[in-house]
C-alpha positions as CSV (number, residue, x, y, z in Angstrom):
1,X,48.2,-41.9,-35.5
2,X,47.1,-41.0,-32.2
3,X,43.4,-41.2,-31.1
4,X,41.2,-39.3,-28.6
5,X,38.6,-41.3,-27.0
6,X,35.8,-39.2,-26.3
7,X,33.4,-40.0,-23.3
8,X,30.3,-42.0,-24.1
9,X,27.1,-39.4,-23.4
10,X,24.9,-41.0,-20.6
11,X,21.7,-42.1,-22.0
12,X,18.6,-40.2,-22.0
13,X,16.2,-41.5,-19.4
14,X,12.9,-42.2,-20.9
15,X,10.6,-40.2,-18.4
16,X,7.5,-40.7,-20.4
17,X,7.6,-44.3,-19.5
18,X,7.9,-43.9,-16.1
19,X,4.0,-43.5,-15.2
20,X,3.6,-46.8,-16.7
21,X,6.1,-48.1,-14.7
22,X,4.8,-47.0,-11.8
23,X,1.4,-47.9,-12.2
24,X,2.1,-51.6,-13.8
25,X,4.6,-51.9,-10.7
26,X,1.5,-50.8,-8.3
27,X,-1.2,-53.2,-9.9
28,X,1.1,-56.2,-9.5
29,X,1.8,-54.8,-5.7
30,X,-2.1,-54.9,-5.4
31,X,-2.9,-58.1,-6.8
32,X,-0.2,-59.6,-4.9
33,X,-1.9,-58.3,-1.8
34,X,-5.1,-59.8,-3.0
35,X,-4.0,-63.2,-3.9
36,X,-2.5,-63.4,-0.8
37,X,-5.6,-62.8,1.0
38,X,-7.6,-65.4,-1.2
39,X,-8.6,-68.8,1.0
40,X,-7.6,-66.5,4.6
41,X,-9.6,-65.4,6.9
42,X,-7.4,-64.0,9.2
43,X,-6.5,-60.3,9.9
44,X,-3.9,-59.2,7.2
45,X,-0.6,-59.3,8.7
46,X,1.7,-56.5,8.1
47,X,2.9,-58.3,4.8
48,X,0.0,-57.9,3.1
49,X,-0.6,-54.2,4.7
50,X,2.8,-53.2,3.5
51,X,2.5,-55.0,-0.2
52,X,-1.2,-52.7,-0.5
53,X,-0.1,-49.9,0.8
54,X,3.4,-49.8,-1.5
55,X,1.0,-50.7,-4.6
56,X,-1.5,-47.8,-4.0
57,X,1.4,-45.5,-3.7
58,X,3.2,-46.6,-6.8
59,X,-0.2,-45.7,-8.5
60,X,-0.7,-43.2,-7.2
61,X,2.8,-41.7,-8.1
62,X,2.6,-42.5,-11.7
63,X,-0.7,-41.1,-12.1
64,X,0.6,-37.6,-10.4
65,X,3.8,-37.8,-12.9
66,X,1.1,-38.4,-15.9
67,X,-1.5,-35.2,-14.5
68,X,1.3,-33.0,-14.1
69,X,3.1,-33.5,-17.6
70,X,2.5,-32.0,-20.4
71,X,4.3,-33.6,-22.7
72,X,3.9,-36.0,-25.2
73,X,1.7,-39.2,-24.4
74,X,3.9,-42.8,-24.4
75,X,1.4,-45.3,-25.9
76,X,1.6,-43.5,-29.2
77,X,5.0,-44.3,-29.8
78,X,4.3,-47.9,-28.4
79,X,1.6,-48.1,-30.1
80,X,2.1,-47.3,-34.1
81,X,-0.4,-48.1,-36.2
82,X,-2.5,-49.9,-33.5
83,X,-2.8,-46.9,-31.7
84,X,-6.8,-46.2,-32.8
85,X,-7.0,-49.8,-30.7
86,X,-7.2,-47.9,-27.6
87,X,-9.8,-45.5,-28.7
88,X,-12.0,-48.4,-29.0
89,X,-11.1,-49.8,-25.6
90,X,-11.8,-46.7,-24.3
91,X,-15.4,-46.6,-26.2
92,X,-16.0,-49.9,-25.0
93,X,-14.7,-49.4,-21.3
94,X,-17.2,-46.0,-20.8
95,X,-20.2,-47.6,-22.8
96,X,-19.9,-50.5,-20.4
97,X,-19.8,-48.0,-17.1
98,X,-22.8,-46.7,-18.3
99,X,-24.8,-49.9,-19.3
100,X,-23.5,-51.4,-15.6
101,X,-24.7,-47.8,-13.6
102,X,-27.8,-48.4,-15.4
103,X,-28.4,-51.6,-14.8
104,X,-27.6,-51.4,-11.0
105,X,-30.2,-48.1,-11.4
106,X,-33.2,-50.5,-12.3
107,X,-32.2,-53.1,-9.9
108,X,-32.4,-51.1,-6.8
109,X,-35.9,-51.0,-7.1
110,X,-36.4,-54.7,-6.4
111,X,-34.3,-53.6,-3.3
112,X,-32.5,-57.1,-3.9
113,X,-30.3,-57.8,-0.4
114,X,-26.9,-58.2,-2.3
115,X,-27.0,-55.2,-3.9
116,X,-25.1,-52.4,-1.9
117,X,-27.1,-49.8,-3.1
118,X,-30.4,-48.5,-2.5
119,X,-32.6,-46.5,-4.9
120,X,-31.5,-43.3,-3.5
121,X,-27.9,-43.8,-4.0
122,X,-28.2,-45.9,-7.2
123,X,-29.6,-42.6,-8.6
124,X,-26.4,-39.9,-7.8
125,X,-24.5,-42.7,-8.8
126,X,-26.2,-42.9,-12.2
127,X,-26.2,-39.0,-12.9
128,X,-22.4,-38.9,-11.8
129,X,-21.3,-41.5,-14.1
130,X,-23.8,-42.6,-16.6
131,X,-24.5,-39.2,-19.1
132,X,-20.6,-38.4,-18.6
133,X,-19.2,-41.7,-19.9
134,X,-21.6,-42.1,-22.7
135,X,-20.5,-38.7,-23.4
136,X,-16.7,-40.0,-23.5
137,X,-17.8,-43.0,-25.4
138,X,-19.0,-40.8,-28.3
139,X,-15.7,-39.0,-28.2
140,X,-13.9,-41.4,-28.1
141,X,-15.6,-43.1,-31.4
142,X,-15.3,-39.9,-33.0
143,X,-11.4,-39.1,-32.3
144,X,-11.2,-42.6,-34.1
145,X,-12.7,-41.6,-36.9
146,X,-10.6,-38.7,-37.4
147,X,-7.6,-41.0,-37.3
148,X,-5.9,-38.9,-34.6
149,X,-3.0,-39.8,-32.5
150,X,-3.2,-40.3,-29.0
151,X,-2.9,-37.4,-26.6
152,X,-1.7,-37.1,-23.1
153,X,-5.6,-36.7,-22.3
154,X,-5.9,-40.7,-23.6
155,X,-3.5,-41.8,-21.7
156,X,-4.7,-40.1,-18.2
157,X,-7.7,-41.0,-18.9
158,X,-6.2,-44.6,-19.3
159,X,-4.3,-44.2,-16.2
160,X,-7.1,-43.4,-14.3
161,X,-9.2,-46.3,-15.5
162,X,-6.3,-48.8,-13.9
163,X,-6.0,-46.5,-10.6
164,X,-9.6,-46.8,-10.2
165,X,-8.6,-50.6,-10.8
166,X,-6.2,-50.8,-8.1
167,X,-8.3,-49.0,-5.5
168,X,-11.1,-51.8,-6.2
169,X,-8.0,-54.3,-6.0
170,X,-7.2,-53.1,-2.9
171,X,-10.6,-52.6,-1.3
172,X,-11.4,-56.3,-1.5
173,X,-7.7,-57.3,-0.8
174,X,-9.1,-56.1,3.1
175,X,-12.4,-58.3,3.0
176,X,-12.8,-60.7,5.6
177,X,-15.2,-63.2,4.7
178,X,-15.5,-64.1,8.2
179,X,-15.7,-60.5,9.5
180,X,-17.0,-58.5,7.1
181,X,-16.9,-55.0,9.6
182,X,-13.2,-55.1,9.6
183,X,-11.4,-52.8,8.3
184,X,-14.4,-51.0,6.7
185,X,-13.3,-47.5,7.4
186,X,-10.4,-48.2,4.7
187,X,-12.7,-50.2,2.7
188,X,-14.9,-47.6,2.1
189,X,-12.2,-44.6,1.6
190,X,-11.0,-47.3,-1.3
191,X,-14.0,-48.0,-2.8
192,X,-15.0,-44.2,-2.7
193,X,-11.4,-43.7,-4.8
194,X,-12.1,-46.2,-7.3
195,X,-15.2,-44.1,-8.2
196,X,-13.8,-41.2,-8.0
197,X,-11.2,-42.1,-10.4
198,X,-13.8,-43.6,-12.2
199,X,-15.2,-40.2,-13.2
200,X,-12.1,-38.5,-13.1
201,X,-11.3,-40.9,-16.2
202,X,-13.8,-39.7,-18.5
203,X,-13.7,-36.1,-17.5
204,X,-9.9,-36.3,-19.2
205,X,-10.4,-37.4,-22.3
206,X,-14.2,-35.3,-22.5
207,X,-14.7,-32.0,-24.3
208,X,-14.4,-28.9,-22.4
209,X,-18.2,-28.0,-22.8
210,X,-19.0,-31.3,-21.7
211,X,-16.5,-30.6,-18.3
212,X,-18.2,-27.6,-17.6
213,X,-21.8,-29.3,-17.6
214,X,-20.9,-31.8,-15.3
215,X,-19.3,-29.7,-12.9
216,X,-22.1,-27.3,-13.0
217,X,-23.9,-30.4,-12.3
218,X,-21.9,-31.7,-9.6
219,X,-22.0,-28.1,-8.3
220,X,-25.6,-28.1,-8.5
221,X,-26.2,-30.8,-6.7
222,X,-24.1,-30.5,-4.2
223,X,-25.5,-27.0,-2.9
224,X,-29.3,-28.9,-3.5
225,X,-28.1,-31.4,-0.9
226,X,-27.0,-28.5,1.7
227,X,-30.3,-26.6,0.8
228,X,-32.6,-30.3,1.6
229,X,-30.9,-30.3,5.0
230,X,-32.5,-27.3,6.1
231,X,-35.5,-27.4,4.0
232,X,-36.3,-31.1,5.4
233,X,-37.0,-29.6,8.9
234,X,-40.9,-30.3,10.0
235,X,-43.0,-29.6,8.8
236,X,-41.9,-29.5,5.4
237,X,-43.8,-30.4,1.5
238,X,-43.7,-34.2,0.9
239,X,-41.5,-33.4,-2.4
240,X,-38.2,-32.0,-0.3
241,X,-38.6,-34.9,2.5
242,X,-38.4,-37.7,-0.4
243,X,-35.3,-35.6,-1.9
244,X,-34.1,-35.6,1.4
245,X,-34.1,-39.2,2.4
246,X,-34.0,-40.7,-0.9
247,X,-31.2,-38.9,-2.5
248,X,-29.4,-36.1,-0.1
249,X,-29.0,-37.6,3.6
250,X,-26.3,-40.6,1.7
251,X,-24.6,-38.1,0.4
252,X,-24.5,-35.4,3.1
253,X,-23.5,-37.9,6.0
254,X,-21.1,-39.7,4.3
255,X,-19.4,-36.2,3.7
256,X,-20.3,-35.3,7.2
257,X,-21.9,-32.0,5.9
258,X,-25.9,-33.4,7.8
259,X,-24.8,-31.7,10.9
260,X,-23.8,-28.5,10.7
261,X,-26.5,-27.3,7.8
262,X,-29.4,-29.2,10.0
263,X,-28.3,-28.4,13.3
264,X,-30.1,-24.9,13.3
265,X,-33.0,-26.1,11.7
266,X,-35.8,-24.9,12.7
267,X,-34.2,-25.0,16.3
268,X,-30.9,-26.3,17.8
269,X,-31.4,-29.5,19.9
270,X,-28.9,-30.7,22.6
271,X,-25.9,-31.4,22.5
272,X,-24.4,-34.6,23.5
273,X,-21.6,-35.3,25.5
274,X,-19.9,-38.9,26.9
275,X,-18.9,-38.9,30.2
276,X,-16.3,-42.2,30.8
277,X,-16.0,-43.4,34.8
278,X,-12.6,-45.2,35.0
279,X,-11.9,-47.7,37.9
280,X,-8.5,-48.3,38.7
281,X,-7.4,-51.5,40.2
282,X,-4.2,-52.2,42.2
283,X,-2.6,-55.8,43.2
284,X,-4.1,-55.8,46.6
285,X,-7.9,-55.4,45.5
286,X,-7.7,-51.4,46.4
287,X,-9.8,-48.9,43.6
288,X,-9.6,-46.0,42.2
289,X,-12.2,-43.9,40.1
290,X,-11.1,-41.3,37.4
291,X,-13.2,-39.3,35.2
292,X,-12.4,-38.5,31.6
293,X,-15.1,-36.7,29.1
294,X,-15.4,-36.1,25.9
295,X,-15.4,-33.0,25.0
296,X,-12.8,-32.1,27.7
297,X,-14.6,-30.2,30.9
298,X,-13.9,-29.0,34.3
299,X,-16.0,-29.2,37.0
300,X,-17.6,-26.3,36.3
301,X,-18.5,-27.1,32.6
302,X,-15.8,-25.1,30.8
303,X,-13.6,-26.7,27.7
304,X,-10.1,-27.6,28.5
305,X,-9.5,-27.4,25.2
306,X,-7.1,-25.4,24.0
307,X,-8.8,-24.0,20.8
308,X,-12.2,-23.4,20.1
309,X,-12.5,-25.8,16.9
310,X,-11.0,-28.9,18.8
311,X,-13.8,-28.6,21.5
312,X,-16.4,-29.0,18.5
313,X,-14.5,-31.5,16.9
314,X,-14.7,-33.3,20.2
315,X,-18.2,-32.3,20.5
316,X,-19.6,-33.7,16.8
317,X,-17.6,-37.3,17.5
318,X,-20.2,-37.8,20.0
319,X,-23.0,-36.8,17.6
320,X,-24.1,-40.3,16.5
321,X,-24.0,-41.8,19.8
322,X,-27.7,-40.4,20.5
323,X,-29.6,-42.3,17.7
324,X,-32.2,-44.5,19.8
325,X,-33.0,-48.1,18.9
326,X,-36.4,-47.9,16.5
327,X,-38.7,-49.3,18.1
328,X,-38.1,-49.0,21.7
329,X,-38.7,-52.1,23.7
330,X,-42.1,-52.4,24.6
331,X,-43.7,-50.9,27.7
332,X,-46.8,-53.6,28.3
333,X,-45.8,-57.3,27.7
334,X,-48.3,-60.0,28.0
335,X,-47.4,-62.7,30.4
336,X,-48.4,-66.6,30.1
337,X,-51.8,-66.2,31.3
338,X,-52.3,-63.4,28.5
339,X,-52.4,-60.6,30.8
340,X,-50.8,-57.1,30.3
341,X,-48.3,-56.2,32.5
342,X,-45.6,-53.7,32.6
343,X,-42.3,-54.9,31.4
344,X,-39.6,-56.2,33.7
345,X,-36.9,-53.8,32.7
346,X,-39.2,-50.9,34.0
347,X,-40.1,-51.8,36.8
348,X,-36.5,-53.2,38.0
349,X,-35.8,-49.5,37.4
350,X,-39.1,-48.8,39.7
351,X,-37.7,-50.8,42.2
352,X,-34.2,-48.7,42.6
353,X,-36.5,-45.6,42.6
354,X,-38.3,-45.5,45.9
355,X,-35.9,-47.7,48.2
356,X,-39.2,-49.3,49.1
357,X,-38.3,-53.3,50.0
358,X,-40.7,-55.3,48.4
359,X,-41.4,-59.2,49.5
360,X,-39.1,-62.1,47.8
361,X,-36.6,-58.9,47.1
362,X,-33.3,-57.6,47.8
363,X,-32.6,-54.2,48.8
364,X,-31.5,-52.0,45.6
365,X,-28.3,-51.7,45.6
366,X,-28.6,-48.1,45.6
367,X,-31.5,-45.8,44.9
368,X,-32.0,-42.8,42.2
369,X,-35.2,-40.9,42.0
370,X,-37.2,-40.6,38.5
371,X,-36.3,-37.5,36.7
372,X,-39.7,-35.3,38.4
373,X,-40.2,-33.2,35.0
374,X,-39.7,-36.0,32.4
375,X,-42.5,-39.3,32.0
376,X,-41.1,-42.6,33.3
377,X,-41.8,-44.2,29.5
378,X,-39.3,-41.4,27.9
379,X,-36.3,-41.7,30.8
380,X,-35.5,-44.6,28.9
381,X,-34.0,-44.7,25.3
382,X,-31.6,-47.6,23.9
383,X,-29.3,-46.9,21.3
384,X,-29.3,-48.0,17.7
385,X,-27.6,-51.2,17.0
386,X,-24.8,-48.9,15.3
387,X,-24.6,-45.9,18.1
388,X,-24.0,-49.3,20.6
389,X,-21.5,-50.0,18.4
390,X,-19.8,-46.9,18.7
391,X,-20.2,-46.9,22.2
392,X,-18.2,-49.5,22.7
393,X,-15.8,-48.8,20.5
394,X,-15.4,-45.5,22.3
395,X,-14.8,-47.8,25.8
396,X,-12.0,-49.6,24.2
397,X,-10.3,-46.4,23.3
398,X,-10.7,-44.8,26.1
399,X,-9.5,-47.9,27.9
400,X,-6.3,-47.9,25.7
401,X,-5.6,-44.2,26.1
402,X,-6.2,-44.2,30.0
403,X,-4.8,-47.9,30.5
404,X,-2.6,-46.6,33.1
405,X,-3.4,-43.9,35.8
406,X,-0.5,-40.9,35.8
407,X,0.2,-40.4,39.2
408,X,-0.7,-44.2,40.3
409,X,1.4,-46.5,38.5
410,X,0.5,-49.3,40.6
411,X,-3.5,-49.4,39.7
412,X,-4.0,-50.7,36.2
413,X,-7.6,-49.8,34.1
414,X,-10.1,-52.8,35.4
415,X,-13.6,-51.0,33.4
416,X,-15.3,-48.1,32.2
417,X,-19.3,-46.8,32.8
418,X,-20.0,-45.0,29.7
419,X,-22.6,-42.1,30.4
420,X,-24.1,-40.3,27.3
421,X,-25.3,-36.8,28.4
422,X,-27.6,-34.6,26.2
423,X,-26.7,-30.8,27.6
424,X,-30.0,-29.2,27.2
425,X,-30.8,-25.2,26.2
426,X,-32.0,-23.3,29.5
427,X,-35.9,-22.9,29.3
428,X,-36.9,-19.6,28.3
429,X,-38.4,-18.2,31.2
430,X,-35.0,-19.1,33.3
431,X,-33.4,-16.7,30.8
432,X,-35.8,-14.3,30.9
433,X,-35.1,-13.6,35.0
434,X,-32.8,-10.4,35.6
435,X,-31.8,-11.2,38.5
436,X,-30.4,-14.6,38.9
437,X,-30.4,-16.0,35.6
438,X,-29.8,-19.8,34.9
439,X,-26.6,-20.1,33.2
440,X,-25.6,-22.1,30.2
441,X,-23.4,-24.6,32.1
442,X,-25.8,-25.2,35.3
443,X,-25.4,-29.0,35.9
444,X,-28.7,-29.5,35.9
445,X,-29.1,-29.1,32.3
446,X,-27.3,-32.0,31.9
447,X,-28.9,-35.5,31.5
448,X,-26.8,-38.5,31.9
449,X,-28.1,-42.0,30.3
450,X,-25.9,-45.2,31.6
451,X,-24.6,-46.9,28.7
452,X,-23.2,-49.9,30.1
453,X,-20.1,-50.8,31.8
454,X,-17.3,-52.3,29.6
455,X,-14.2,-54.0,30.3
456,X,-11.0,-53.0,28.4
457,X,-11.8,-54.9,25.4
458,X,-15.3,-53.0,24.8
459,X,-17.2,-56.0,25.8
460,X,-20.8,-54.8,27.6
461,X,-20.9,-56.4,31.5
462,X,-23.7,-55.9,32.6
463,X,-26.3,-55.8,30.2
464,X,-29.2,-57.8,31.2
465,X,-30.7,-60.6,28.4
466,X,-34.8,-60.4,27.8
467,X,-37.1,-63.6,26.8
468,X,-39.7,-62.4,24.1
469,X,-42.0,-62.2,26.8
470,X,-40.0,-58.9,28.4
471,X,-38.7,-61.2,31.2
472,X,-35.3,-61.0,32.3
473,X,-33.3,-64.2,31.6
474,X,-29.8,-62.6,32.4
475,X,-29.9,-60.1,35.4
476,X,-28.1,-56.5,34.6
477,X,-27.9,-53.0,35.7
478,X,-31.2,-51.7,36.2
479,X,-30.1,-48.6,35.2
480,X,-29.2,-49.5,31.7
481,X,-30.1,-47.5,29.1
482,X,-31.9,-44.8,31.3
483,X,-32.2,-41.4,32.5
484,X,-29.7,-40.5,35.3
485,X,-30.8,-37.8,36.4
486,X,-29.1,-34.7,38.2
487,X,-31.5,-32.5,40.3
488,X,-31.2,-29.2,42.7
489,X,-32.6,-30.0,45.9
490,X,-35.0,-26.6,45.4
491,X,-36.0,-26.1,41.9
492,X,-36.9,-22.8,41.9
493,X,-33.2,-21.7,44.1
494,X,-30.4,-21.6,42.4
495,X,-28.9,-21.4,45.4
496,X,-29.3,-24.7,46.3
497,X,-28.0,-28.0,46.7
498,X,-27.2,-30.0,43.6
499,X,-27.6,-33.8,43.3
500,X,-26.1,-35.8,41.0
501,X,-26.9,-39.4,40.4
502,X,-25.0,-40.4,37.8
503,X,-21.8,-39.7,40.2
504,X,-23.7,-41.6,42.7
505,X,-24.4,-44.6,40.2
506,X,-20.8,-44.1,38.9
507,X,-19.4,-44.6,42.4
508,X,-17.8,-41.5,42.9
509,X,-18.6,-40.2,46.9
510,X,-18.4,-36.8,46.1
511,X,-21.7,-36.9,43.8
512,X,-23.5,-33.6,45.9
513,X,-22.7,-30.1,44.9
514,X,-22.3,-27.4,47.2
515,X,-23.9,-24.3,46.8
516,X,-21.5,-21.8,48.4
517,X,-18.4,-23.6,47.3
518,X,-19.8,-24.9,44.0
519,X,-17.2,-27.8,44.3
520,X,-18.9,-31.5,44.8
521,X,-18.8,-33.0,48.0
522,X,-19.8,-36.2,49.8
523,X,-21.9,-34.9,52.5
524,X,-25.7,-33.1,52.5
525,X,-25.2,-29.2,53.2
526,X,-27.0,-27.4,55.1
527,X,-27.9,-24.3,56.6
528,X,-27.0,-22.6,60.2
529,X,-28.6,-19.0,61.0
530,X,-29.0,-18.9,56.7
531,X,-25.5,-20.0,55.6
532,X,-24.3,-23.2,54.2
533,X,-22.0,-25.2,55.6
């Protein structure tokens, strides 16, 4: 009897397991990284780059699959009759977010210095996590009772709890012992995704009145934080300064939302600029000096940018580069006869003011006026320890973007003088005249201070080294760290010469600009029969 052999049907695929799959496949990827890491100190290589990154995106890709499914949740097949075990790891898992958010809450106030968290921050991160996982817990306990299966909002909420594990994995899989500043951009994007999967994971399995509280909350807070910014402004009540500092300013500069809500409150400071002198060097010795600035400007102070929002993009990278060093070094030192006297690093800067040779000195190397309208003591402002930071992690960019000129193959980048410039608002009374108006871009509303000059690598040259005493040990640039001023030879002309000395300091000859061709030259104008020449 003949016999018809049907075709075997392929399989089904089980899809509901596959979220699992991913996200056991991504854990092991992550603690590979981090095992790999344990007893190094060394930069991870790109092994242990590629093992982390292939581990968070596995996660990542089986918590999507889970999110975006609606159908039926896979543990409570695996599970069986055990399944109300996960409702009490789940109680258990959110109790014990609370107790630990709590705990870190009343610890902050002893301001203990391994604790990453200050008061201010210790309390968002209580309201954000604390009411909404006891919350959870309670449901949780409750859905046992009822002797319920498990849902597909148990099992995100599951798979959320081991993403926000393999974020933490991976945050300290990039911890240096040794160097604890490296990599902390991606530290801290990881660390910010293992708390926000953290709350995500409770707001799954919670009850839809208990969502809309906490993002009413969340809401509500946010918009407070926005409103402190402006409110904070001098003077303001004691009550929205302590909000302020305590609780909103974290927050807000972490999201980068400080600058824009503050900026016009109660009036708009100046901007800031960097200005980067590049010196070329070829085989045989010869220089070359380039200018690059951030943002992008001509000559004449107009954006070269070619939309609007990249030129305030450009504009707010430079922002945190004008935070001075709190406190300043002192003006009046006492030497070792217990007399005040003014400190060295002024009056080195005295020295290179006047051109004045003094006895047992050199000549200064070159000479630059005090700025006439500003005191000497304020002309001088060191950064923070951080904005110095920044500065010369600006240098080393720049050095590795302009390494090589474009039309001068044969000069290679040798160092960069790093000028931060504060472009100032024109004083009323020069807007107020009809006639000749000062205009918004007039170079002498700009105010160069020398940051240093740094070699490819971001290292600081010339900065000079002070005993406690204000003495110099280590000589420097006397014009570290001050004002750089640019002048008009005739402050009440517009029409009139324009000097400026941080080109002169920088090197470049052509520091003096004229007033007919507005284009900088290297030579003093001046006038025959009333025209410039």
């Amino acid at each position: 009897m003949a016999s018809i052999s049907m075709p075997r049907a392929a399989p089904k695929r089980n899809w509901a397991a596959l979220p699992w799959q991913m996200m056991g496949a991504g854990l092991a990827l992550c603690l590979l990284a981090l095992l790999t890491r344990l007893g190094s100190e060394d930069d991870p290589g790109a092994g242990r780059l590629l093992t982390l990154t292939a581990g968070l995106l596995a996660a990542g890709i089986g918590l999507a699959i889970r999110l975006g499914s609606g159908g039926p949740a896979f543990l409570d097949r695996v599970l069986g009759p055990s399944r109300q075990l996960l409702l009490n790891v789940i109680a258990f898992v959110f109790a014990a977010v609370a107790a630990g958010a709590t705990v870190i809450f009343i610890l902050s106030f002893y301001e203990y210095p391994w604790l990453p968290w200050k008061t201010g921050q210790s309390v968002v991160l209580w309201i954000v996590t604390a009411p909404l996982a006891i919350a959870t817990a309670y449901r949780a306990v409750q859905l046992k009772k009822q002797g319920r299966s498990v849902t597909a909002a148990e099992e995100s909420a599951v798979l959320l709890l081991l993403a926000s594990l393999c974020c933490f994995i991976g945050c300290w899989a990039l911890y240096l012992p040794g160097n604890p500043e490296s990599w902390d951009t991606i530290r801290m994007t990881l660390a910010v995704f293992t708390v926000v999967a953290l709350v995500g994971a409770p707001l799954a399995l919670a009850s839809v009145r208990v969502r809309r509280w906490t993002i009413s909350v969340l809401a509500v807070l946010h918009v407070g934080a926005i409103a402190t910014a402006t409110l904070s402004a001098p003077p303001s009540p004691w009550f929205v300064t302590q909000i302020w500092a305590r609780l909103s300013r974290p927050y807000l500069e972490f999201m980068y939302l400080n600058n824009a809500y503050h900026f016009y409150s109660p009036e708009p400071g100046p901007t800031t600029y960097l200005w980067f002198r590049l010196i070329y060097v070829d085989d045989k010795g010869n220089q070359f000096g380039d200018w690059y600035k951030v943002p992008d400007l001509d000559e004449e102070g107009n954006s070269r940018h070619p939309v609007s929002l990249e030129y305030q993009r450009m504009m707010a990278l430079t922002d945190h580069t004008n935070a001075p060093q709190v406190p300043q070094p002192p003006i009046f030192v006492t030497d070792k006869d217990g007399k005040g006297q003014v400190a060295d690093f002024i009056k080195r800067r005295q020295d290179h003011s006047d051109g004045t040779i003094r006895v047992g000195q050199r000549a200064p190397s070159v000479v630059i006026p005090f700025h006439p309208y500003v005191q000497q003591t304020q002309q001088f402002s060191m950064p923070s320890d951080f904005a110095r930071k920044l500065i010369a992690s600006y240098a080393r960019h720049v050095a590795y973007l302009k390494a090589e000129h474009p039309d001068l193959p044969d000069y290679k980048l040798k160092w960069v003088k790093v000028y931060r410039v504060q472009h100032a608002i024109p004083p009323v009374h020069q807007y107020a005249k009809v006639e000749t108006p000062m205009p918004a871009d007039d170079p002498v509303l700009y105010q160069p201070y020398y940051m240093g000059r740094f070699d490819t690598e971001g290292k600081l040259l010339d900065s000079p080294i002070y005993a406690k005493d204000g003495t110099v040990l280590v000589e420097g640039d006397a014009f570290l760290y001050w004002l750089v001023p640019i002048l008009r030879d005739d402050p009440d002309t517009l029409d009139s010469p324009i000097k400026d000395y941080a080109r002169k300091h920088a090197g470049d000859p052509n520091w003096i600009r004229h007033p007919l061709t507005k284009k900088w030259v290297d030579h003093e104008p001046h006038q025959v029969d009333g025209k410039w020449q």
